[in-house]
N, C-alpha and C positions, 0 to 999 in steps of 0.2 A: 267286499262287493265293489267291481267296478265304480268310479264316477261317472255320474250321469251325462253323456252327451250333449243336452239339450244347450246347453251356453252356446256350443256351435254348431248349430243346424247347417244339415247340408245342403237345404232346400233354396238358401242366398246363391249358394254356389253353382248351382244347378240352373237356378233358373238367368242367372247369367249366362251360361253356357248354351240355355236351351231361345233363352229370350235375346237381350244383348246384341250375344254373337252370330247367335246361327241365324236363326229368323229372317230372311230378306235377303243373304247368302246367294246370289244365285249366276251361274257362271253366264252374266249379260253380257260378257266381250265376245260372244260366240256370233259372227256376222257381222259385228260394228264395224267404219273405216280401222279404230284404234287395235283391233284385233289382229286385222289383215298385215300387219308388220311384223307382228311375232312368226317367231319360229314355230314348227308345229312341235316340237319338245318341248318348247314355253307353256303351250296353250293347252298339251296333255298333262301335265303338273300342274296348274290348277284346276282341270278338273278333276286328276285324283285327290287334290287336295279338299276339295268342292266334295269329295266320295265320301272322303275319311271325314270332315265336319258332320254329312248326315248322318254315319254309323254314329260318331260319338254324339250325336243329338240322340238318338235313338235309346244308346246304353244310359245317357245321363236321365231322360224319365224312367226307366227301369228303375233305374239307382235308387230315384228320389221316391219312388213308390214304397221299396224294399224298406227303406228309413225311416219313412214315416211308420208303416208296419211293425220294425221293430224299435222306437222306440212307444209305438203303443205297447205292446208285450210287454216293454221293459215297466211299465206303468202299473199296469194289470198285474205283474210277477210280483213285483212290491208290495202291492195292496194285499196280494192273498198270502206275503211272507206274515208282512204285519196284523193280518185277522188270525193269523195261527199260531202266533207268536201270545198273540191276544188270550185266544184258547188254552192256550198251554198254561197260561198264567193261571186262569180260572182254575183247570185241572187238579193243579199242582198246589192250589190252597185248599180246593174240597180233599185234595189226598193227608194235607199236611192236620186237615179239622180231623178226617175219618183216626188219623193215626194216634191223634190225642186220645181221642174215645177208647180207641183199641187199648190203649196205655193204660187209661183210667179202670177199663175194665178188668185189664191184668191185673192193677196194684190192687184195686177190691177184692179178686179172687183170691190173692198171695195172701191178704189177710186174715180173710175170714175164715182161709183154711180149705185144704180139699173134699171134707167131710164135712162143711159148713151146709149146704145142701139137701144131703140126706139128718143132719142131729134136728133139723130144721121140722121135717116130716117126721121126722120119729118125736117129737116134744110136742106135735098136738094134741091138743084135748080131746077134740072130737072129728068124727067126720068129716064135717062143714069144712073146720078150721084147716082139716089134711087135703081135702081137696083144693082151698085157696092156697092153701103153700105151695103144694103141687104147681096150680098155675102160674103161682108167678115165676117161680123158677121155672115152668116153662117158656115164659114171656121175656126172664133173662137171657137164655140161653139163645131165641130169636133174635133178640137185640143185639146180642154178641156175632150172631153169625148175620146178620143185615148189615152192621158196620163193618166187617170184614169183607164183605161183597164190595160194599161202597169202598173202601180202602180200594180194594184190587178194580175197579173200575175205573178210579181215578187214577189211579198207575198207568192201565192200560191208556187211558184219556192223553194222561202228559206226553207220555212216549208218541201216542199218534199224532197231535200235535208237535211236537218236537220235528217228526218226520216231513210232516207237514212243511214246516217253516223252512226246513232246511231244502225239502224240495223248490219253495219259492224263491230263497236265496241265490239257489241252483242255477232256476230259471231265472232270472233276474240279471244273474253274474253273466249268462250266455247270454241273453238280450243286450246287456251295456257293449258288451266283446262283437257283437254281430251288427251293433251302430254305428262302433267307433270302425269297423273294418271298411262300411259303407261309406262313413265320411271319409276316409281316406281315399277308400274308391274313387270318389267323386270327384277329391284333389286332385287324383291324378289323371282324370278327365280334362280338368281344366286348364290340367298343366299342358295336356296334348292338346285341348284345343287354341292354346293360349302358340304353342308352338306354328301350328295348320295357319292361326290368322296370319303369322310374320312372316310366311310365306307369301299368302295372300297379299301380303301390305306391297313386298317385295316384286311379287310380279305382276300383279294385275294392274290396268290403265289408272294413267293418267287421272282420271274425272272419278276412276274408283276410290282412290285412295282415301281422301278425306273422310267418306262414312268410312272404311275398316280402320283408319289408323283411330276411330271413335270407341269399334267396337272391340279393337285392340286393348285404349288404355283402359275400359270398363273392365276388362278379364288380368289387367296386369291391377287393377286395383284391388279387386276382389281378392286376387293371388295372393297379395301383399298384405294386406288389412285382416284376411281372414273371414269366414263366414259373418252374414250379422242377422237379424231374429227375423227378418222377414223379405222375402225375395223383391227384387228393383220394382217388377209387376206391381206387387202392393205399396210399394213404398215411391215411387216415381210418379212425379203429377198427372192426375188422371185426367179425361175428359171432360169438357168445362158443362156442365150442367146445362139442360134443356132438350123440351122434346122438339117432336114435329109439327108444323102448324095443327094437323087433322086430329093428334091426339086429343082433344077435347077436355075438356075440366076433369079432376079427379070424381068416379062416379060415386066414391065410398065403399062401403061395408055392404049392405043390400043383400037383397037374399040369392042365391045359388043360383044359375043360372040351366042348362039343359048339362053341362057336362059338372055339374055340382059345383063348379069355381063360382068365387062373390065377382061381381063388378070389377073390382080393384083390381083383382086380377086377371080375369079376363081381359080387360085393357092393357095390362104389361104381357101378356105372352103375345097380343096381337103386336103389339109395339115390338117386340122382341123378332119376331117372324118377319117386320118389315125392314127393320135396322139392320138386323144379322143374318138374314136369311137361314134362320134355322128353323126347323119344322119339327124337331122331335122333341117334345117339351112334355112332361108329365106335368100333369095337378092333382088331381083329387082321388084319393085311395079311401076305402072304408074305415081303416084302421091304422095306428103306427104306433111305436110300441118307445117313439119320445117324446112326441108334441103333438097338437090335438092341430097341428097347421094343416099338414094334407086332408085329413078327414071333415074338417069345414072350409074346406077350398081356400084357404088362405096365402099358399104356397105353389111353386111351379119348383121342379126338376128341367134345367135346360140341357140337352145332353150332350155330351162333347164325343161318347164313342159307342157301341151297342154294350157294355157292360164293363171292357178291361182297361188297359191304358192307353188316353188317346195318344195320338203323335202330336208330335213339338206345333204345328201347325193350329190344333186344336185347342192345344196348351194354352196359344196365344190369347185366339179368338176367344177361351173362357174365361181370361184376365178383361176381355175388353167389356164383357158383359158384364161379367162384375163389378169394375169399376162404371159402368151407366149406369147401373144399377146402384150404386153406391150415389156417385154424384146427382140422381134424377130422386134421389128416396123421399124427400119432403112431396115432389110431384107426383109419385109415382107409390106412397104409403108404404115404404119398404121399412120393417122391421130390422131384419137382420139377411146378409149374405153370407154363404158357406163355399170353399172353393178352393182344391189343391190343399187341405186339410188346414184353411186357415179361415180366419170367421172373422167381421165386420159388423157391429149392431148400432143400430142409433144411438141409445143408452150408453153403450161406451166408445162414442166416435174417437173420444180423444185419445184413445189408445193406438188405433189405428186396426192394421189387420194381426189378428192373435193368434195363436198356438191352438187349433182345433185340438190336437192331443192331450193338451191339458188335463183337462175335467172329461173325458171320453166318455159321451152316455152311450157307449155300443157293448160295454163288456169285453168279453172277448171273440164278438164277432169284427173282428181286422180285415178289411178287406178294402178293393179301392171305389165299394160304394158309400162305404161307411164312413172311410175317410174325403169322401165328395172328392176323391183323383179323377171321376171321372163323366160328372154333373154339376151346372154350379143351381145350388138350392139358393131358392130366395122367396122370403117368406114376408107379408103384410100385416098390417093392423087390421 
């Protein structure tokens, strides 16, 4: 079986590529005095350069979708090798109990002879005594052929288990093969956008340079050092804590309001709507099939695209919300944050942002709601 990928996530990489570097990219020497010197072949290379940065922003969230994807699979492949590996064990000692039985019953028959049976019937005394003989030798003869059944079930048991396991092996072995091809992928993303910026460094003004040659050595560091467990976004100082004057005291727990959210969160989506300007924000569903948060209105969905991958743009802005949301949690009652398939809780602040893939309560539904690629959840006391 492959090694597991996970040591070097490709999502460090990515979202240097996605954050970092691209983000804020924007070809502003178009009109300046400092433009009006260049040649117009200067000024067409960087914007093709400026073209090819957006593609490869575009390709690197695909990428980093696909990855988190498969190294859930590869999670999920695991767990169903080792539950049938599990089974097979089971199988294979009910086959190994049935077989003794089978055995013991041969050496008894071998002994007592083939005509043991019938001298049996034929040496009673009376009626009564021919009829109970009769039945228990028919009641042998059941036993014999029940343990035989059970023998041959447990056979058939090991072997489908066995199938089993190797099926998940299978799949497992492709999942590690189809993460490691991704991270690679992504390498050489970075390596082409790592190239786009030297260009950019190279030609673009004067007053430019100092941000790109920033967002330069970010991407030469990254290159060099290797992925690390969790993207700049979560791991770069976030926003320094505090609301708005108007946000008012925390209102609590409280009961449900008209659209079933408590207080608490009703005032964080309203905060949310004025900070970010977002208006698509889910709360309160009848049911959910992990945490009792949506259904007693404890939780908001803030969404970053109508259901698939947003753009790098979106990307950002659900780093920013998450990190207020992180920094505002004492103010603002936040349990725990979900976002880009990585998780933040009170309880374990000192961790920082983890491995949503980890402990995956979705099974094997994989997709980019489950892995919140494309909503950040944040959920209250």
């Amino acid at each position: 079986m492959s090694a597991h990928p996970r040591r070097t996530p490709v999502r460090a990489i990515l979202a240097v590529v996605v954050g970092a570097l691209l983000v804020g990219v924007a070809p502003a020497w178009a009109g300046t005095p400092a433009a009006a010197g260049r040649s117009s072949g200067t000024k067409a290379k960087l914007e093709t350069a400026q073209q090819e940065l957006a593609r490869i922003e575009r390709q690197a969230i695909r990428t980093n979708a696909r990855y988190v994807a498969a190294t859930a699979r590869l999670s999920l492949a695991r767990q169903a090798s080792i539950q049938a590996e599990q089974r097979g064990t089971e199988a294979k000692q009910q086959a190994d109990q049935a077989a003794r039985e089978l055995g013991q019953l041969a050496s008894d028959a071998y002994r007592a002879g083939p005509m043991a049976g019938a001298a049996a019937v034929l040496a009673s005394d009376s009626p009564a005594e021919l009829l109970h003989t009769a039945a228990m030798l028919s009641m042998v003869g059941e036993n014999q052929a029940a343990t035989a059944r059970r023998f041959r079930q447990a056979q058939a048991a090991t072997a489908a288990s066995g199938a089993r396991a190797q099926r998940g092996r299978d799949a497992a072995s492709a999942a590690a093969a189809d993460a490691h091809r991704l991270r690679d992928l992504a390498h050489q993303q970075l390596t082409r956008a790592v190239e786009l910026l030297t260009q950019l460094r190279a030609q673009a003004r004067q007053e430019e340079r100092a941000a790109e040659s920033r967002r330069l050595a970010a991407a030469q560091s990254a290159l060099q050092s290797g992925p690390g467990e969790a993207p700049p976004a979560a791991t770069a100082p976030g926003p320094a804590a505090g609301l708005p004057a108007d946000a008012g005291l925390d209102p609590g727990d409280g009961a449900p309001g008209p659209d079933h959210l408590r207080p608490r969160t009703e005032r964080a989506r309203r905060l949310i709507v004025e900070e970010f300007g977002v208006t698509d924000i889910g709360g309160w569903r009848p049911s959910d099939s992990v945490s009792d948060d949506h259904p007693n209105g404890k939780a908001l969905d803030v969404m970053m695209s109508g259901g698939g991958i947003p753009d790098p743009a979106h990307v950002e802005l659900g780093w920013r919300i998450a990190r207020w949301a992180q920094a505002n949690a004492p103010a603002l009652g936040v349990t725990y944050v979900i976002w880009q398939a990585r998780i933040w809780s009170v309880a374990r602040s000192s961790e920082g942002w983890r491995d949503y893939t980890t402990n995956f309560p979705y099974g094997a539904a994989v997709n980019p709601t489950t892995l919140h690629l494309n909503h950040v959840h944040i959920s209250f006391a």
